[in-house]
C-alpha positions in Angstrom: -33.3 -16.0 70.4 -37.2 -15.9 69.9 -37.9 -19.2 67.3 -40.2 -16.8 65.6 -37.6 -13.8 64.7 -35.1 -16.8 64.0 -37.7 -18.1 60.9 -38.2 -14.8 60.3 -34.3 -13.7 59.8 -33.9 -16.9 58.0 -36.7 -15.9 55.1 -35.3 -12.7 54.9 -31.9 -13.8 54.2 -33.1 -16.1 51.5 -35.6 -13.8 49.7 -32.4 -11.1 49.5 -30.1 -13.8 47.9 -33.2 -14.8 45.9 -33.8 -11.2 44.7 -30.2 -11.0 44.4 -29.9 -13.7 42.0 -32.4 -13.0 39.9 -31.2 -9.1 39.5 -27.9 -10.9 38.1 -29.0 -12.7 36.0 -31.9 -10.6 34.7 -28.6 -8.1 34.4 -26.6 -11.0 32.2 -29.5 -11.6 29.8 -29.4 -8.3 29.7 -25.6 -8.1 28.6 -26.4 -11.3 25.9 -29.0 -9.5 24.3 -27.1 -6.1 24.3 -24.0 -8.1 22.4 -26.3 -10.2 20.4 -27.8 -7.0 19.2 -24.5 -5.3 18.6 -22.5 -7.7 16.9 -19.5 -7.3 14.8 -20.6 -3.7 13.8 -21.4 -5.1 10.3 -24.8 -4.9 10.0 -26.4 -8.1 8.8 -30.0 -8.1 7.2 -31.8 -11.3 6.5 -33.4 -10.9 2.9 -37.1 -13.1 2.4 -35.9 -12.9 -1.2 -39.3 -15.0 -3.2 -37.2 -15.2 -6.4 -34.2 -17.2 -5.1 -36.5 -19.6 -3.4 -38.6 -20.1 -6.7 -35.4 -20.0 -9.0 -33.4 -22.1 -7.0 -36.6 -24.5 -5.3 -34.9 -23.7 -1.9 -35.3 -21.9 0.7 -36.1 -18.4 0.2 -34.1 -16.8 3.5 -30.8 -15.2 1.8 -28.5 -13.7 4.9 -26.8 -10.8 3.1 -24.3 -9.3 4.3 -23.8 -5.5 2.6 -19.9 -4.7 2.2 -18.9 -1.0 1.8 -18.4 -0.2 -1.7 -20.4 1.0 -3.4 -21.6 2.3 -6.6 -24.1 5.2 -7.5 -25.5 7.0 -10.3 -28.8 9.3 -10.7 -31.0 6.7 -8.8 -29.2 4.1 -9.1 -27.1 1.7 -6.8 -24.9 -1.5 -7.1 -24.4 -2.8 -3.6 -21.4 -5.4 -3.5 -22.7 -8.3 -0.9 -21.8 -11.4 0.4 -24.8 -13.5 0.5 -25.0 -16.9 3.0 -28.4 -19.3 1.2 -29.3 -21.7 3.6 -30.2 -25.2 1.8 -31.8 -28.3 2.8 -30.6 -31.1 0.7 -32.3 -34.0 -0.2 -31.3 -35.7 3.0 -33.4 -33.1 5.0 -29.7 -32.1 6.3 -28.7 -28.0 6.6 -26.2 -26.8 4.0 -24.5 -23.3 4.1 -23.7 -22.0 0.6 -21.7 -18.7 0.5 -21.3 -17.0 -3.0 -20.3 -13.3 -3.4 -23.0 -11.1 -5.8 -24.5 -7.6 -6.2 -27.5 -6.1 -5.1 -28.8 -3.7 -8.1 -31.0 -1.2 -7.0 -33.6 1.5 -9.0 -34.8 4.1 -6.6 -36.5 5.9 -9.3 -39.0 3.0 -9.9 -38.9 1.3 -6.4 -37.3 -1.7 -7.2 -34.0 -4.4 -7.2 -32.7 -7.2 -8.6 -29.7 -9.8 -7.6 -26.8 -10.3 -9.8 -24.3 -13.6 -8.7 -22.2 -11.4 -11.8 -21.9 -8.3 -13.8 -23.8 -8.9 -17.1 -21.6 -8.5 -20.4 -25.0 -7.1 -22.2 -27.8 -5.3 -21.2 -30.2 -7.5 -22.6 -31.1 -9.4 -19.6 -32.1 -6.2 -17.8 -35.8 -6.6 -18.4 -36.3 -9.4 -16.6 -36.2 -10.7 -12.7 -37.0 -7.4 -11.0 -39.0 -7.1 -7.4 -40.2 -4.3 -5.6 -38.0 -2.7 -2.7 -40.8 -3.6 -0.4 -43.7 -6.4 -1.2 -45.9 -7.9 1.5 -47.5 -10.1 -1.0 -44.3 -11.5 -2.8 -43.0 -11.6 0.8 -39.9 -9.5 -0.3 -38.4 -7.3 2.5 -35.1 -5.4 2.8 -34.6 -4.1 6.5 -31.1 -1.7 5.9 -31.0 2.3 5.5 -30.3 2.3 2.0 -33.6 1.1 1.4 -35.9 2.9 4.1 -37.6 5.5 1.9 -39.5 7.4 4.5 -35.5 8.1 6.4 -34.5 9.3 2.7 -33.3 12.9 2.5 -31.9 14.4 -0.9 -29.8 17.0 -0.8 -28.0 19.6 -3.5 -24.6 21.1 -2.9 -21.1 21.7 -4.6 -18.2 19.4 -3.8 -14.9 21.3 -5.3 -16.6 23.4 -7.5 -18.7 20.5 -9.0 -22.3 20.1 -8.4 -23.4 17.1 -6.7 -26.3 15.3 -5.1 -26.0 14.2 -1.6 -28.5 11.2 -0.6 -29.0 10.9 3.1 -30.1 7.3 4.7 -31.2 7.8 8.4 -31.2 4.8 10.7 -31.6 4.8 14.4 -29.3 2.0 15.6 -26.9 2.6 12.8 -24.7 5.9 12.0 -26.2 7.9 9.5 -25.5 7.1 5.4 -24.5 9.9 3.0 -24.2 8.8 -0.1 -23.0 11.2 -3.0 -24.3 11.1 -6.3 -22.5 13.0 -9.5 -24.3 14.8 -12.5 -27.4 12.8 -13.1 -26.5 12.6 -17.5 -23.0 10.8 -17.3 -21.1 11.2 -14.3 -20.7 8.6 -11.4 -19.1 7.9 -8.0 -18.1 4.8 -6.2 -17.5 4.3 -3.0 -14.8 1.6 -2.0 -13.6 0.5 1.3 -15.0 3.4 3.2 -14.9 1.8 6.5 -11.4 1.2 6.0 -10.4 4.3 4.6 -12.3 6.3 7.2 -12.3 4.6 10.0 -16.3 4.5 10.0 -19.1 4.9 7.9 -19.7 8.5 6.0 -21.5 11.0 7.9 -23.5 13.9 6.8 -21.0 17.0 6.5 -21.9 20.0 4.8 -20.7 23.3 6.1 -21.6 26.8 4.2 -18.8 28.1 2.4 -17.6 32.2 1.7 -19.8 32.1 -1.4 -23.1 30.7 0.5 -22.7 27.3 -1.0 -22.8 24.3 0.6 -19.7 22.0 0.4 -18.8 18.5 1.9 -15.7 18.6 4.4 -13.4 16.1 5.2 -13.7 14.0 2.1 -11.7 14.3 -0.3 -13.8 13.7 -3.6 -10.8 12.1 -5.5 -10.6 9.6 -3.2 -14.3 8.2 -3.9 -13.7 7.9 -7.7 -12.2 5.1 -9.5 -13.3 4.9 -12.6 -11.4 1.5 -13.4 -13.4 -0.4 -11.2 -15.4 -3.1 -13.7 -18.7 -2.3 -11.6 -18.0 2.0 -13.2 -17.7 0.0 -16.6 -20.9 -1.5 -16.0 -22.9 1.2 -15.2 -21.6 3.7 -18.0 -22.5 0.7 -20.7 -25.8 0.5 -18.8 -26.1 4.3 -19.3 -27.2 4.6 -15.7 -29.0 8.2 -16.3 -31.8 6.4 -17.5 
């Protein structure tokens, strides 16, 4: 055979295992990132939290991790969480701390707070409050519940009652409906939904005989339990206000 098509076979040969090799592993990367992305299907949001670092003198970068109950009244929300502070000792070495709290959030006046505990008075309320979003206090909070432009409010009856339905839009994640009661004294909390549904609440509404709108398959006695110390909290807080 001709030395010249020989060489030229040859380079052929190894530019197709080349191009081969890199398509697999471009396609592997690929697959990392896709998981890495995915993960557990609980969404995990890291928190730039300013007033933990300052409290605390440490560092400021809270991983929360939201759980799925729960609480709402009028505008507000008490999110349970599971927080993970990371926390360099005076040894320069990395420690993990993992305490349980809740996230209280005003979406009447745009802002939060973090409680490790449910206060026993409602004295303490004035204080420690940050914005939902602040550039200059270097406060962000990257989930749906707190994306205001994907916020959709809603009015409809739920079983003869009426209610408020809140909508949280969020491309990579199911969308959020979140059902709010009379906006003077009543109150609904959400508990275990993933569990108890099999997957996060989705919009429903369907227009009933009557014209009005109702929510389908959810049964409203299900969300409420009015036992739950966090409902004791808010009705002592007076959450209409």
């Amino acid at each position: 055979m001709n030395p010249v098509a020989i060489f030229i076979n040859r380079v052929e040969i190894f530019t197709m295992r080349k191009l081969s090799f890199i398509l697999l592993a471009g396609l592997f990367l690929l697959s990392v990132s896709y998981k890495t992305r995915l993960g557990t299907g609980k969404k995990v949001s890291v928190y730039a939290v300013e007033s933990l670092g300052r409290q605390n003198h440490e560092s400021p970068y809270v991983q929360v991790v939201p759980t799925d109950s729960l609480f709402v009244c009028n505008n507000w929300i008490m999110e349970k969480v599971v927080s993970v502070k990371q926390v360099i000792t005076e040894k320069n070495s990395e420690v993990t701390e993992i305490f349980k709290g809740y996230n209280m959030i005003d979406l009447q006046r745009q802002r939060f707070r973090f409680l490790e505990s449910l206060p026993k008075t409602t004295d303490s309320m004035a204080v420690s409050w940050f914005p939902l979003t602040s550039k200059r206090e270097g406060i962000t909070l990257d989930h749906p519940l707190y994306n205001n432009e994907a916020l959709h409010e809603k009015d409809t009856l739920i079983e003869g009652f009426k209610r408020k339905l809140i909508r949280y839009q969020n491309v990579r994640d199911n969308n959020i409906t979140i059902v709010l009661g009379d906006p003077i004294n009543d109150g609904v909390y959400f508990n275990n939904l993933e569990r108890k549904f099999k997957r996060r609440i989705q919009w429903m509404s369907a227009v009933g005989s009557n014209g009005s709108e109702s929510l389908t398959k959810i049964s409203y006695s299900v969300l409420s339990e009015k036992r739950n110390p966090i409902w004791a909290f808010f009705q002592s807080f007076k959450c209409s206000n």
